[in-house]
C-alpha positions as CSV (number, residue, x, y, z in Angstrom):
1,X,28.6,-25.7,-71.8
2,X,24.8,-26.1,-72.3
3,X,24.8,-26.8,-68.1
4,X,26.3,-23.6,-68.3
5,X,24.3,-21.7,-70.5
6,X,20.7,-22.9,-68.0
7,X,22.3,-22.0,-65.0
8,X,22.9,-18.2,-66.4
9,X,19.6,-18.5,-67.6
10,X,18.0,-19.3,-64.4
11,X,19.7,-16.6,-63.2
12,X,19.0,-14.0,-65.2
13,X,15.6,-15.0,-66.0
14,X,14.7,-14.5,-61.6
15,X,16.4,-11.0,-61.7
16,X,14.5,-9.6,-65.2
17,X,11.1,-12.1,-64.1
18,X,7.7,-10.7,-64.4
19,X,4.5,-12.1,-63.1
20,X,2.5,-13.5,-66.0
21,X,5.5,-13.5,-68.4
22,X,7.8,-16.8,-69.5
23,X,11.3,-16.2,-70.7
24,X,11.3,-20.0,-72.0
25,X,13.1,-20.9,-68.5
26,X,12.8,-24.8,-67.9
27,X,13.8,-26.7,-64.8
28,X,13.8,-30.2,-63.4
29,X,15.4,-32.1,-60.5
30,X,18.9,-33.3,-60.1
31,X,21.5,-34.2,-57.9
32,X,25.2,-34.0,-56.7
33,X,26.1,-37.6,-59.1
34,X,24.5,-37.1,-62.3
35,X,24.6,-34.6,-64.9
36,X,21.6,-32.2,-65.2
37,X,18.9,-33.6,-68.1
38,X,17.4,-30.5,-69.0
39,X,18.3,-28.8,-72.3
40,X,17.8,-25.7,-73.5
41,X,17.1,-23.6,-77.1
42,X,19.0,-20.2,-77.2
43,X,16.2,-18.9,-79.3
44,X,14.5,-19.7,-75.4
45,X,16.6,-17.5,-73.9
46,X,14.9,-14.2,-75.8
47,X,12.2,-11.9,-75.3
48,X,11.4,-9.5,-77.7
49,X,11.0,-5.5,-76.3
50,X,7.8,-5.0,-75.2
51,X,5.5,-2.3,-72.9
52,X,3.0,-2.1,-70.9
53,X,1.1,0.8,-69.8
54,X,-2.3,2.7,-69.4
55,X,-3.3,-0.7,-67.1
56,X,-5.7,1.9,-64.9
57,X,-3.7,1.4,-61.8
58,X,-2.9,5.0,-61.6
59,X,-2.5,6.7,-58.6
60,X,-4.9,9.3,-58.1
61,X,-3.5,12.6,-55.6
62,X,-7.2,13.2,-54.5
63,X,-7.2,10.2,-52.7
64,X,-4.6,12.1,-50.6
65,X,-6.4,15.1,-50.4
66,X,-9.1,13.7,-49.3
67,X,-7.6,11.9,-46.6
68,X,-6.4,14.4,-45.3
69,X,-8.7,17.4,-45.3
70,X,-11.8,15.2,-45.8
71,X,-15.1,16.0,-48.3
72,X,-15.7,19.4,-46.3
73,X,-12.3,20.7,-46.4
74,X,-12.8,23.3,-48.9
75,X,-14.8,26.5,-47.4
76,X,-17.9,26.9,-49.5
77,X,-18.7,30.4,-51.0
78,X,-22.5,32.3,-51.9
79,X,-21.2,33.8,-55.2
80,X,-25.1,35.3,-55.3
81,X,-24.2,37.4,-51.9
82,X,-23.3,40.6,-52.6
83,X,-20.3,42.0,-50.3
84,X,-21.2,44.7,-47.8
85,X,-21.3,48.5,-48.6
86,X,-18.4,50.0,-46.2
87,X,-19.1,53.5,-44.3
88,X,-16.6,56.4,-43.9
89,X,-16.5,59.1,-41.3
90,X,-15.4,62.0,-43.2
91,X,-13.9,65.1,-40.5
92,X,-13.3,68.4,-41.5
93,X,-10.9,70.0,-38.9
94,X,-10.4,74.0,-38.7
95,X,-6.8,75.4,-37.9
96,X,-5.9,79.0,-36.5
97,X,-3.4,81.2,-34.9
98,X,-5.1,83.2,-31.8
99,X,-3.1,85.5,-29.6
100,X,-2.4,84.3,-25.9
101,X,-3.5,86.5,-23.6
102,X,-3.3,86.8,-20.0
103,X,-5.5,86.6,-16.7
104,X,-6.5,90.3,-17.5
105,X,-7.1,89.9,-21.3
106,X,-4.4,91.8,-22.1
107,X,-1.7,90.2,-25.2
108,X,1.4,88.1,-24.1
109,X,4.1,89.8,-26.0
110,X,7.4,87.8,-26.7
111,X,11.1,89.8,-25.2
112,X,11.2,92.0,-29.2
113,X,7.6,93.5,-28.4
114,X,6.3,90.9,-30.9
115,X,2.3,89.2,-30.0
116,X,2.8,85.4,-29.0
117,X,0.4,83.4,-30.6
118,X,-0.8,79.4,-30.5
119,X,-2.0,77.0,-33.1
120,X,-5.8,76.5,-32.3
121,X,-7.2,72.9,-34.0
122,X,-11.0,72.7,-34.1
123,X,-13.5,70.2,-35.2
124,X,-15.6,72.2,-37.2
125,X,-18.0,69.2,-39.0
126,X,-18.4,65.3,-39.3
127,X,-20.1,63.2,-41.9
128,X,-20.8,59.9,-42.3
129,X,-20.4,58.4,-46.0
130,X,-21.6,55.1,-47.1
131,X,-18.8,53.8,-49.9
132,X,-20.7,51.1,-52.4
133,X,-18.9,48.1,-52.7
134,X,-16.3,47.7,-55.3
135,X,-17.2,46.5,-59.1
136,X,-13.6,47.0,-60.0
137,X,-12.5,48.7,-62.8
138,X,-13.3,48.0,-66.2
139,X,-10.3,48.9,-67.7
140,X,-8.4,46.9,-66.0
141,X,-9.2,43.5,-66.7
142,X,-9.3,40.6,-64.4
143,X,-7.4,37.6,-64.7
144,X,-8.6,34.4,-64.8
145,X,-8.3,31.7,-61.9
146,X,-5.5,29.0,-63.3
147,X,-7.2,26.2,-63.9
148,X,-6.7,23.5,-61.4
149,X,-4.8,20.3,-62.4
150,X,-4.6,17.3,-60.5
151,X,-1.8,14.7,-61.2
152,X,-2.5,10.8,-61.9
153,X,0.4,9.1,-61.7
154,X,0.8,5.7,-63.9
155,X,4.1,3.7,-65.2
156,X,5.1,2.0,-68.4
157,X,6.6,-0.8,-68.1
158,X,10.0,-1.7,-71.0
159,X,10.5,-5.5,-70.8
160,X,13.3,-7.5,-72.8
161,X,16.2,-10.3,-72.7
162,X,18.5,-11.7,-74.9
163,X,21.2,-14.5,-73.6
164,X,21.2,-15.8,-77.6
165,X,24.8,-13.9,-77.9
166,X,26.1,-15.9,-74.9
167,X,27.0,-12.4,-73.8
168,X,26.0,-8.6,-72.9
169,X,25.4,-6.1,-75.1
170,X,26.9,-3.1,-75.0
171,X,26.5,0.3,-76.6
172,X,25.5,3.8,-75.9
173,X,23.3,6.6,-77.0
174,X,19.2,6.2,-77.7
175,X,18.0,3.4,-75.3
176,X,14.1,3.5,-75.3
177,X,11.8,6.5,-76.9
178,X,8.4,7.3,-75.4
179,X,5.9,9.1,-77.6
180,X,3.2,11.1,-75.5
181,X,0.2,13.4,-76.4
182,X,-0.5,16.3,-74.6
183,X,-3.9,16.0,-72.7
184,X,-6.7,18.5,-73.5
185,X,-7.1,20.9,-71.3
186,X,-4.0,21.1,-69.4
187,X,-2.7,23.9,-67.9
188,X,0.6,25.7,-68.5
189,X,3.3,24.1,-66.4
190,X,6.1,20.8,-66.2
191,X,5.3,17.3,-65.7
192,X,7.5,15.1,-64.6
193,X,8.7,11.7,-66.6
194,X,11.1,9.8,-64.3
195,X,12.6,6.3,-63.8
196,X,11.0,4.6,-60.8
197,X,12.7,1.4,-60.9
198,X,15.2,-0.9,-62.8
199,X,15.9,-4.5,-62.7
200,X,19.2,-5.0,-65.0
201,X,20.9,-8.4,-65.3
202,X,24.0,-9.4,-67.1
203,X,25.8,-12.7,-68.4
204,X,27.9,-12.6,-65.5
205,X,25.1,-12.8,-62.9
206,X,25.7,-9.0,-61.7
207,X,22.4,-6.1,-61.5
208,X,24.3,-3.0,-62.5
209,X,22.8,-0.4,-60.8
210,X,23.0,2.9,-63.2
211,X,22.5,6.5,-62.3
212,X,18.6,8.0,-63.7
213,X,18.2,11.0,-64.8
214,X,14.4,12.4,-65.0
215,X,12.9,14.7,-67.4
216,X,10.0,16.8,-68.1
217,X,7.2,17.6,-70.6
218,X,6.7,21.2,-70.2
219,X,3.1,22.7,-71.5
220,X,2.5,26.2,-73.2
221,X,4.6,28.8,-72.3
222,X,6.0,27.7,-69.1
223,X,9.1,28.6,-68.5
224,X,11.3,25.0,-69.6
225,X,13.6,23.0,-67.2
226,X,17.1,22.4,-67.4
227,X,18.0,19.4,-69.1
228,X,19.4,17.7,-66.8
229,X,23.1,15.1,-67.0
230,X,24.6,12.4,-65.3
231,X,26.9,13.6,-62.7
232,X,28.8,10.7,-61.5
233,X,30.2,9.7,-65.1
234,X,29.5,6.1,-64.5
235,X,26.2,3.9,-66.3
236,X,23.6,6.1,-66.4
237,X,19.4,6.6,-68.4
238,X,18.9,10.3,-69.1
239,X,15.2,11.1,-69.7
240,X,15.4,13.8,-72.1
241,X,13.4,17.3,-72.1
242,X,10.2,17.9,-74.3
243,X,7.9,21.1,-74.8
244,X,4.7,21.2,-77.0
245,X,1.1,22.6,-76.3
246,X,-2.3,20.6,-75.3
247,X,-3.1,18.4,-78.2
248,X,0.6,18.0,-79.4
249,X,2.3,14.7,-79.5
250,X,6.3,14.8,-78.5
251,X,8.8,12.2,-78.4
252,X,10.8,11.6,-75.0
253,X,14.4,9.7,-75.3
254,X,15.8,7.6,-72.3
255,X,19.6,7.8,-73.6
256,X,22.1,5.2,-72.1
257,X,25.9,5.9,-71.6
258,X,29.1,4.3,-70.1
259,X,27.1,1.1,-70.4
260,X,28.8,-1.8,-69.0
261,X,26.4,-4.4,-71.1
262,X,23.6,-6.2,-70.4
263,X,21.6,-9.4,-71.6
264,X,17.7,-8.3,-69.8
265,X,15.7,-5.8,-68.0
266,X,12.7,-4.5,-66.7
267,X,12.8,-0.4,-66.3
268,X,9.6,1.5,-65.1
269,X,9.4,4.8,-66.1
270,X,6.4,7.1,-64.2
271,X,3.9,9.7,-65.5
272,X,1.4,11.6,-64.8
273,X,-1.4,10.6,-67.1
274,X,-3.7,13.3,-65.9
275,X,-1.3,15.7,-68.1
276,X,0.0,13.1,-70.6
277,X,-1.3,9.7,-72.6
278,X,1.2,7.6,-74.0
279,X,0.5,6.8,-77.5
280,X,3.9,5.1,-78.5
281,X,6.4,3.3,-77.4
282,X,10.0,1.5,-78.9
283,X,13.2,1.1,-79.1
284,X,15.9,3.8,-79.9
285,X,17.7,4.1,-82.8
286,X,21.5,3.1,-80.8
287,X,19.6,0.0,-79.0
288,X,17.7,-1.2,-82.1
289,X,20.9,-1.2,-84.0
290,X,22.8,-3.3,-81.3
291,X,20.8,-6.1,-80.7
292,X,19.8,-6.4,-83.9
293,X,15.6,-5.2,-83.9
294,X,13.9,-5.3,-86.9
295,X,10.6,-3.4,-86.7
């Protein structure tokens, strides 16, 4: 049994491992005759929930930018130079009936008796106007540029295992909850909060592979996104929808459902931290409860 119990822990501790991190895996030599030496605790087989973030290995979209168009991109504008007066040619243009007349001077008259006559167009004056630039007008108001905003993307890192049970744990509903504040500053939009990657191992040596489902913090009055759901009806993390104004902190779920159990993961989740800081970080109510967290 306790051969047993280090093998899965091997195991489980290479598909949830970390750089940095012990999961209180040992290890030793043997061979095909004798039977392994190394022992292990169960309480070594635990790490509590942890999470890492704001490590300032954020991605900046500049960089990009900047790449790509270079520093002189951008066309650079004189707001001192005033824009050039325009000029107008203004025609006035004279128009007349006038008899037709013959060779002789005499009037053409139509089959009834009646005078034909022509339409006669004349120039009769042209002027040159100069037409000041425009001030526009000062009852209508003029809107404001938006204000530019340019993402930063970082990741929180959730870390935990538990092989104490001998056993996965299952359960559905809150998983993980992130708390973020809304940054100064930011203008009215949606940022994105989505699962990058996931590492997931269970007792039986299998990753289960679940479905994500990103959300969004959306800012002021922009118009909210659907909250997204799973669409497969298999295992699935639903990040959940949240809405607040610069300088408001709002909570962010990760729900799990159809879970088929687990004993460890690692789960990134992404965010752009030039919209958002995350100032908290734990375990849902429907996780805490199952394996038995005491905060």
């Amino acid at each position: 049994m306790r051969s047993s119990i280090m093998k899965r822990a091997l195991a489980v501790c290479v598909v949830a491992a970390v750089a940095g991190m012990t999961f209180g895996c040992s290890s030793g030599k043997q061979n095909d005759t004798t039977t392994p030496k190394e022992t292990i605790s169960l309480e070594d087989t635990k790490q509590e929930l942890q999470f890492f973030y704001n490590a300032g290995d954020s991605v900046d979209s500049t960089e990009e930018a900047s790449e790509a168009g270079g520093e002189d991109s951008a066309p650079e504008t004189n707001a001192e130079t005033p824009a050039e007066p325009a000029t107008e040619i203004i025609t006035e243009v004279a128009t007349e009936y006038v008899a037709v007349t013959d060779a002789d001077g005499q009037d053409v008259t139509e089959a009834g008796g009646a005078v034909q006559t022509e339409v006669v167009t004349e120039v009769v004056a042209t002027e040159i106007v100069t037409v000041p630039a425009t001030e526009g007008n000062a009852d209508t108001p003029t809107e404001a540029p938006a204000p530019e905003h340019t993402p930063s993307y970082d990741t929180c890192k959730a870390y935990w295992l538990d092989m104490s049970q001998m056993g996965d744990f299952v359960f559905d509903g809150e998983f993980l909850v992130l708390e973020f504040e809304i940054n100064e500053n930011v203008p009215d939009g949606s940022y994105p909060v989505t699962i990058a990657t996931t590492d997931i191992g269970n007792w039986d040596l299998e990753t289960p592979v679940p479905e994500c489902i990103n959300g969004e913090v959306t800012v002021g009055n922009a118009q909210a996104g659907e909250q997204m759901k799973p669409t497969t009806g298999e295992f699935a993390l639903t990040v959940n929808n949240a809405a607040g104004k610069p300088g408001d902190t709002v909570k962010v779920p990760i729900d799990i459902s159809n879970n088929p159990g687990f004993c460890g993961f690692i789960i990134d989740i992404q965010y752009d931290a030039a919209a958002l800081t995350i100032v908290d970080s734990y375990g849902g109510a429907d996780f805490d409860k199952a394996v038995n967290v005491v905060k």
